[in-house]
C-alpha positions as a printed Julia matrix, in Angstrom:
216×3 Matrix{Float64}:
 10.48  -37.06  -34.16
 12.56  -34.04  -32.62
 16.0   -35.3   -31.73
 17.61  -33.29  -28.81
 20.32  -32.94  -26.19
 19.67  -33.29  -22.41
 21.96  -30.61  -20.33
 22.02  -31.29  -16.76
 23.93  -29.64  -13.92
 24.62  -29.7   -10.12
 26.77  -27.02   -8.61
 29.1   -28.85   -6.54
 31.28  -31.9    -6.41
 29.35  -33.6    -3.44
 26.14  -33.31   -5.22
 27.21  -35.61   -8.05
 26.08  -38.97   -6.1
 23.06  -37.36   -5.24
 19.58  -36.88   -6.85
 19.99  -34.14   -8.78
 21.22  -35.97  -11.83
 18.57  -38.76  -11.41
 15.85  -35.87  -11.18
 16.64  -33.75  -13.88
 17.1   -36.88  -16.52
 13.49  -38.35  -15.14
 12.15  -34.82  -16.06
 13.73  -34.54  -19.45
 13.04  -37.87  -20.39
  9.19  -37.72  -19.2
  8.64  -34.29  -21.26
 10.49  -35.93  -24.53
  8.47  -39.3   -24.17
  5.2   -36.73  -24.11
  6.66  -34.5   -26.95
  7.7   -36.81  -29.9
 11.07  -36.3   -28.95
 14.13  -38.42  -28.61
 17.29  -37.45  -26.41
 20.29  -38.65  -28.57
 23.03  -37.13  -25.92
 23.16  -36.37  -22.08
 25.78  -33.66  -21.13
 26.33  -33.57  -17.54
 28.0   -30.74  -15.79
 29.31  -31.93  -12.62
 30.13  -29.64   -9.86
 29.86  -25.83  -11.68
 27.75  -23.08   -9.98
 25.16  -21.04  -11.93
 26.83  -18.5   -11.84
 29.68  -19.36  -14.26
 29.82  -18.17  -17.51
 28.43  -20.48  -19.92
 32.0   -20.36  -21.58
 33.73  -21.9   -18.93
 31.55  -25.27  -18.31
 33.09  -28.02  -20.38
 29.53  -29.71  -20.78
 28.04  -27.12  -21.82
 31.4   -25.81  -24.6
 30.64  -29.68  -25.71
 26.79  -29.54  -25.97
 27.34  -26.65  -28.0
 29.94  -27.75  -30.18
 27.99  -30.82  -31.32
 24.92  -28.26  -31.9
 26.92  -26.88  -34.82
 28.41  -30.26  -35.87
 25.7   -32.85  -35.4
 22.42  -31.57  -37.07
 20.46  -31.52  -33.66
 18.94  -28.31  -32.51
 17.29  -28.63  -29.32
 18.28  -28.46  -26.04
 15.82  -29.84  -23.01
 17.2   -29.09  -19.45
 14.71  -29.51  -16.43
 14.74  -26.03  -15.17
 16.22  -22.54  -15.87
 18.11  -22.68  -13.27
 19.9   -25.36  -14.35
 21.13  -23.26  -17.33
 22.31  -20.72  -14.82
 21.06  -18.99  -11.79
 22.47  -15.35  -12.79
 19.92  -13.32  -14.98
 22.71  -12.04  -17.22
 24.19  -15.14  -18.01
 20.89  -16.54  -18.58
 19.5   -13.93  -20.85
 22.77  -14.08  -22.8
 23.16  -17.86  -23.1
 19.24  -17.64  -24.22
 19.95  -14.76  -27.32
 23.07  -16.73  -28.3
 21.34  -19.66  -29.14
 18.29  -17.62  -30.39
 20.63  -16.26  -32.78
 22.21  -19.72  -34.25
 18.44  -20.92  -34.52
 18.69  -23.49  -31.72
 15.6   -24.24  -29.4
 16.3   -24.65  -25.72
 13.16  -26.14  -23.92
 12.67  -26.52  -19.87
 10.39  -29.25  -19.11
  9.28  -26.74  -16.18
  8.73  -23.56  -18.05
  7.33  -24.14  -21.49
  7.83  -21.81  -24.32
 10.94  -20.68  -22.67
 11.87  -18.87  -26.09
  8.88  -17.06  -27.0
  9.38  -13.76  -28.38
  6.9   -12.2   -26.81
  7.04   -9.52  -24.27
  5.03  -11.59  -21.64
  7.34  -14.73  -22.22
 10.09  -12.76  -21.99
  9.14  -10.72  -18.53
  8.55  -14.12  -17.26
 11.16  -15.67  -18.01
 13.28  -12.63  -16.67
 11.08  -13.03  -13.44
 11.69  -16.57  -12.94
 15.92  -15.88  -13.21
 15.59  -13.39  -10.69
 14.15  -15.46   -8.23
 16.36  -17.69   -8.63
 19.04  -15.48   -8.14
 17.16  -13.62   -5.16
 17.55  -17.5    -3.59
 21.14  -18.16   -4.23
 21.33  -14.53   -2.86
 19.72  -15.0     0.4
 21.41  -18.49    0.88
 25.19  -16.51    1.05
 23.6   -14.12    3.73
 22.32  -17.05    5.81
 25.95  -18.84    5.37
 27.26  -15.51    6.1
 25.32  -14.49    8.7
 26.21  -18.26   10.18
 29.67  -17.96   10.18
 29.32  -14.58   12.1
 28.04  -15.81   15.15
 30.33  -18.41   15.32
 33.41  -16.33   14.7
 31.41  -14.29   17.57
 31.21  -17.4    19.57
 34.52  -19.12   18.93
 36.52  -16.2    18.26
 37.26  -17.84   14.82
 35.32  -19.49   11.74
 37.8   -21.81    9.73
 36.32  -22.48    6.38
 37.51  -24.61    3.69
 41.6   -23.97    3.26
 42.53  -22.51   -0.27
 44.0   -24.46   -2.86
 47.53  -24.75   -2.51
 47.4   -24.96    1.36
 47.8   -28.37    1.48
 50.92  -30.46    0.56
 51.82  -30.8    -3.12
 48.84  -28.23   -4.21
 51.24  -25.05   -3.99
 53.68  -26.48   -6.83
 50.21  -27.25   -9.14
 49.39  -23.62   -8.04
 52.56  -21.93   -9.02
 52.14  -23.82  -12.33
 48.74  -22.75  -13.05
 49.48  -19.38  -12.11
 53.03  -19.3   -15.02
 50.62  -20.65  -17.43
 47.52  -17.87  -16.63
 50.68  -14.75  -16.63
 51.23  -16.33  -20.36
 47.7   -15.56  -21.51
 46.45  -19.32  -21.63
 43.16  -19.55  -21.62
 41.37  -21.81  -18.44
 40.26  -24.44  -21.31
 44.06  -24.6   -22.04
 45.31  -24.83  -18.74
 43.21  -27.11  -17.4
 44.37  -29.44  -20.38
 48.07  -28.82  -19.77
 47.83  -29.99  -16.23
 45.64  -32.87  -16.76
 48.41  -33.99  -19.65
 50.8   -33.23  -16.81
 49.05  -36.0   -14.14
 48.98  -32.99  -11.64
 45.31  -33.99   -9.87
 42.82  -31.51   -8.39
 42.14  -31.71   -5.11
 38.92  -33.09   -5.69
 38.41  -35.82   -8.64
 40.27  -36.7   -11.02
 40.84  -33.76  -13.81
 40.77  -30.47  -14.26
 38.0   -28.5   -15.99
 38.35  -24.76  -16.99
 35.61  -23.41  -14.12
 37.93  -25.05  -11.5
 41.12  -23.38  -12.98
 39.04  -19.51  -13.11
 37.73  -19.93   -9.61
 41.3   -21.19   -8.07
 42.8   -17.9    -9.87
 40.94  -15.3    -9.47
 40.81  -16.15   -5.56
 44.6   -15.3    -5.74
């Protein structure tokens, strides 16, 4: 029997309570139940986008680790998109474990690391769509808030970290710690050590950290 690790992920915070988790595990488990193969781990990755670098999800840096460490080898998520909605990052995410000898399965795309050049054009096929989606669903948003700056004569969106009260002392914090050359996995460490809270659960994780600085 193939032991493996389930990797699931939803993009945003309010999605954690939601079905996404429940769907992806029902897939993963239904494929491994019909493929002599036992999940030993979940890793959940709870409120990163696709489109962050596989480097800076802390489920993922975990699933990863305990590939090298553990003996296990394969990886079952339900979809590629799951893995990542950018091409690039999936394509690199893909050779990286190609190149360690680990097998990453989606229970919606078989043979999702066949060598071949059909297998690989679909595969490359099936990221872009999913990037042409995420793509067309920031031109509707976009599009959206224009007419209503057009009809209010304003669109307020979400208010930047460090807005509200308390967040601009964690801000100037994370910034000192960022102009000393920590990395995010670092940072996000020192502040949870620190008790300083996100503004949104209860720790930091690296992806947070990136997204709050580079908007600054």
């Amino acid at each position: 029997m193939t032991r493996a690790f389930a990797y699931l992920r939803v993009s945003h915070h309010t999605q954690i309570d939601g079905d996404g988790f429940p769907r992806q595990l029902a897939a993963i488990q239904n494929y491994a139940s019909a493929n002599d193969t036992r999940v030993v781990k979940i890793f959940r990755e709870e409120g990163v986008s696709g489109t962050v670098e596989s480097m800076d999800r802390p489920a993922w840096s975990a699933l990863v680790t305990a590939l090298h460490s553990t003996g296990v080898r394969t990886i079952l998520i339900e979809r590629l998109d799951r893995l990542a909605r950018d091409l690039l990052i999936q394509e690199t995410v893909i050779a990286d474990l190609q190149k360690s000898g680990f097998t990453l399965i989606s229970t919606a795309e078989p043979d999702l690391m066949a060598n071949d050049p059909s297998r690989i054009l679909i595969r490359q096929i099936l990221g872009a769509l999913a990037q042409h989606d995420k793509s067309q669903i920031v031109l509707k948003l976009r599009a959206a808030r224009t007419r209503l700056r057009a009809k209010l004569g304003r669109c307020e969106g979400r208010k930047p970290f460090g807005y509200r009260d308390g967040e601009q002392a964690i801000l100037e914090r994370m910034k000192a710690l960022h102009a000393a050359s920590i990395p995010y996995l670092h940072i996000s460490t020192i502040l949870n050590t620190e008790g300083l809270k996100p503004r949104q659960g209860e720790r930091w994780y690296p992806a947070t950290v990136r997204r709050i600085l580079l908007t600054k």
